[in-house]
C-alpha positions in Angstrom: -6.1 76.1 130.3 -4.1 75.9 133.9 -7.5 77.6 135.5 -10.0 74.6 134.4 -7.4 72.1 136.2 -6.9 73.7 139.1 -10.6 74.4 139.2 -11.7 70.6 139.0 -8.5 69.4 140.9 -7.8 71.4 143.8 -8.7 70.6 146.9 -11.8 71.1 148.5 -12.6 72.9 151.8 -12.8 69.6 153.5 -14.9 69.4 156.8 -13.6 71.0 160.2 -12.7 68.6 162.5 -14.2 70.4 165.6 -17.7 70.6 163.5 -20.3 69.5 165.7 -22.1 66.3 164.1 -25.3 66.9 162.1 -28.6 66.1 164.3 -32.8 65.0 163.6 -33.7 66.4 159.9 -29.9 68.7 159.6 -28.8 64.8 159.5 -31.5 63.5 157.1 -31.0 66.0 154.7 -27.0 65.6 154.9 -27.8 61.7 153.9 -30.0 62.4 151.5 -27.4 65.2 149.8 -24.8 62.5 150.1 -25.7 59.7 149.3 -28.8 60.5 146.7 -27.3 58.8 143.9 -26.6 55.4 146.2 -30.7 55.7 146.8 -31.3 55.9 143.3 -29.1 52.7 142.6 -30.7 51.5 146.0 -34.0 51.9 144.6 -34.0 50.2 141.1 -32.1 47.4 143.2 -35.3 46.8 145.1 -37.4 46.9 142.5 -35.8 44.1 140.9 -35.1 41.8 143.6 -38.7 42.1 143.9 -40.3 41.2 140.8 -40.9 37.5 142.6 -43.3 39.4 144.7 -42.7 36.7 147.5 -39.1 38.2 148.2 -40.6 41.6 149.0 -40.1 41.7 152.7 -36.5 40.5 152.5 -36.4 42.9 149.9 -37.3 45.6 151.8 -35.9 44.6 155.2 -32.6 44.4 152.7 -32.8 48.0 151.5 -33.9 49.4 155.5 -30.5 47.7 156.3 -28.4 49.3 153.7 -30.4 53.2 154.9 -29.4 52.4 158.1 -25.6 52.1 156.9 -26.0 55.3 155.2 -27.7 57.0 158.4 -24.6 55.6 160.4 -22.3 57.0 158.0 -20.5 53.5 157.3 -19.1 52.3 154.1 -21.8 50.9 151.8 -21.0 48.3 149.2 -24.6 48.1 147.5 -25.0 45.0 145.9 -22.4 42.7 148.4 -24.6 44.5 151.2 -27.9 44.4 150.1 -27.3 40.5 149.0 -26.3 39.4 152.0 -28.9 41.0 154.6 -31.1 39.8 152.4 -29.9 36.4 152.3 -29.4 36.2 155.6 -33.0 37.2 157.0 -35.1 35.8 154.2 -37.1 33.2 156.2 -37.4 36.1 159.2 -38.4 38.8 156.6 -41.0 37.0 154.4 -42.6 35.0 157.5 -43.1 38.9 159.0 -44.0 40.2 155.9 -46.7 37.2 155.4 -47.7 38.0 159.2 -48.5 41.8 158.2 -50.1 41.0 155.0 -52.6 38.2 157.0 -53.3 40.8 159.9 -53.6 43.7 157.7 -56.3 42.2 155.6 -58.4 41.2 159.1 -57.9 44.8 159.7 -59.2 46.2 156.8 -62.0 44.0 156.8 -63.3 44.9 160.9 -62.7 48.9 159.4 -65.1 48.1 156.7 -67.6 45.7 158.6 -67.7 48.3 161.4 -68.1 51.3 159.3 -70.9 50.1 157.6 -72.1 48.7 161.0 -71.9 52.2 163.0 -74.2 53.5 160.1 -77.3 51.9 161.6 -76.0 51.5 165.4 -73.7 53.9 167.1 -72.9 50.8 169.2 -70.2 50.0 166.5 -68.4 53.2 166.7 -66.0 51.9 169.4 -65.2 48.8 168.1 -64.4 50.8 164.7 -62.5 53.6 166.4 -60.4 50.6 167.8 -60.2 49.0 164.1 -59.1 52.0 162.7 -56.2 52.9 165.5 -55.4 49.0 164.8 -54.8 50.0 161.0 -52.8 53.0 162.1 -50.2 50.6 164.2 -49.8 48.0 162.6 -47.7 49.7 159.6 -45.8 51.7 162.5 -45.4 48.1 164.3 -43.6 46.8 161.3 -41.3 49.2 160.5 -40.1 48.9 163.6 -40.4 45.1 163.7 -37.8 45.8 160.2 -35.3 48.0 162.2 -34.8 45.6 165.1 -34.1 42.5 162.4 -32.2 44.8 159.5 -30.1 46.2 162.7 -28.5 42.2 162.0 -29.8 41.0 165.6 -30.6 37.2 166.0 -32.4 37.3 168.9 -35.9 35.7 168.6 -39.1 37.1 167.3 -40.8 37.5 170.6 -37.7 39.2 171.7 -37.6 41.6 168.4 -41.4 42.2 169.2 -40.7 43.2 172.3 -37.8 46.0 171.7 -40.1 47.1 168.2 -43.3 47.3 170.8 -41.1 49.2 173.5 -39.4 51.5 171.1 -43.0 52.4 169.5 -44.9 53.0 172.5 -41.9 55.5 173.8 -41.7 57.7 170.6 -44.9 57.2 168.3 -45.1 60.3 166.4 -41.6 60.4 164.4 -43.0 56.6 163.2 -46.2 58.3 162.1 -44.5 61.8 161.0 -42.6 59.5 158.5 -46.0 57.3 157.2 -47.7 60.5 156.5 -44.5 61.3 154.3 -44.4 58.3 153.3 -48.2 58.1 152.2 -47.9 61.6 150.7 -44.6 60.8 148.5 -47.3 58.1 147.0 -50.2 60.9 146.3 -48.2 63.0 144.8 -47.7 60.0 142.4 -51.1 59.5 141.4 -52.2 63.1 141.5 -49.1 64.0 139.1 -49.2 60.9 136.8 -48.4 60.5 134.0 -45.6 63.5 134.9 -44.9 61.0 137.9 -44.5 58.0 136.1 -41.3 57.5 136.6 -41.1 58.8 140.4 -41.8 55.1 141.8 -38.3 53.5 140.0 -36.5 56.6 140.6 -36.9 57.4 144.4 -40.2 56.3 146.3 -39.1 53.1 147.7 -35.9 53.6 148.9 -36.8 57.1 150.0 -39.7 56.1 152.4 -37.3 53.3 153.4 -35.1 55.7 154.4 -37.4 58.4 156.1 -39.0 55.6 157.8 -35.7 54.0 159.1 -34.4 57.2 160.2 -37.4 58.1 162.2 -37.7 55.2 164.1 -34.3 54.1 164.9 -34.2 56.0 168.1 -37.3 54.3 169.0 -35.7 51.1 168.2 -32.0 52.0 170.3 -34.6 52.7 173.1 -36.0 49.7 173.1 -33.1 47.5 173.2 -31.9 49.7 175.6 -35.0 49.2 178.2 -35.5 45.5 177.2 -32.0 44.1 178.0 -33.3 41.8 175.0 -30.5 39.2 173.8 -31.3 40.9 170.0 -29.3 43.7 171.2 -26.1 41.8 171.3 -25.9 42.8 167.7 -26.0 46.1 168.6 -22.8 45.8 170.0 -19.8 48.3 168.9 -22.0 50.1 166.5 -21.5 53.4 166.3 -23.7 56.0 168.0 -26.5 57.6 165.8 -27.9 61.0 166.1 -31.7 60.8 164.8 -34.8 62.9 165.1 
């Protein structure tokens, strides 16, 4: 029986030290390989700090911070980790988080009011191609607006907004590469249910947490970078990330 213990204790191949670091989705997919079973943990731990429903954002902003650790390749202690970002950005997370839900419902309703509108007057179709790009950002706005506060920066909010804004308007399309994903992870749900039932406690949160993070945290270093905001005093001694 000597083979079957040296085949589960020998020692691996371990990792070259000259090996150049993993880069854009090479480095997703080596998070996701390593650390899928932290996601799933990640994911039911979400789900129950959220029952509540008014702990969602912090929630949320709790489980973007513990993605980022994972992007960064630092030491992750789930539950001591997630409790205390969320703990210490509750008020920040659920006032932003009431702020999205507030403006997202105006938003939905100009979409709707000028939809119908533009039916009888082609008048309406600007103010409804503006609604609509308005519906498209906002989403992208927030997840950057999660990044900057999850990144553990206590700069103000107008500060925050700033660097999210910055780091949005330089690089857009990762944001919105990872919403489609994001809004296509959630489709497959209901086009696959009931086989998909189980796909929301499993994976979908933490996953589109974790896409989402990834693709705009270079947005987000940008922004700090360009705003010389006081938030980015956080971002001191952190180590360097290689994203999309």
């Amino acid at each position: 029986m000597n083979w079957v213990y040296n085949f589960y204790f020998r020692e691996g191949p371990g990792i070259p030290k000259d090996a150049p670091k993993p880069v854009g989705m090479r480095l997703l997919a080596h998070v996701l390989g390593r650390e899928w079973w932290e996601l799933i943990k990640l994911n039911l731990l979400f789900i129950a700090f959220s029952l509540p429903l008014v702990t969602l954002p912090a929630a949320y902003m709790a489980t973007v911070a513990i993605c980022l650790a994972m992007i960064e390749d630092r030491n992750v202690y789930l539950l001591r980790d997630f409790w205390s970002a969320f703990r210490s950005r509750f008020l920040t997370a659920t006032l932003l988080g009431l702020s999205f839900c507030g403006a997202g419902a105006l938003v939905v309703l100009a979409v709707r009011t000028y939809a119908e509108a533009a039916k009888a007057d082609l008048l309406f179709v600007a103010p409804f191609t503006v609604a609509v790009v308005v519906a498209i950002l906002l989403p992208l706005g927030l997840a950057h607006l999660f990044v900057v506060l999850a990144l553990g920066n206590h700069g103000s909010l107008r500060d925050m907004a700033k660097v999210a804004a910055t780091g949005m308007l330089a690089r857009p399309l990762p944001g919105l590469a990872a919403l489609l994903f994001v809004a296509l992870l959630w489709l497959a749900h209901v086009l696959f249910y009931p086989a998909s039932v189980f796909l929301p406690v499993l994976v979908n949160f933490s996953l589109g947490a974790l896409v989402t993070s990834f693709a705009v945290l270079k947005g987000v270093e940008f922004g700090f970078s360009h705003t010389g905001s006081a938030a980015g005093e956080g971002k001191a001694g952190r180590p360097a990330t290689q994203s999309a």
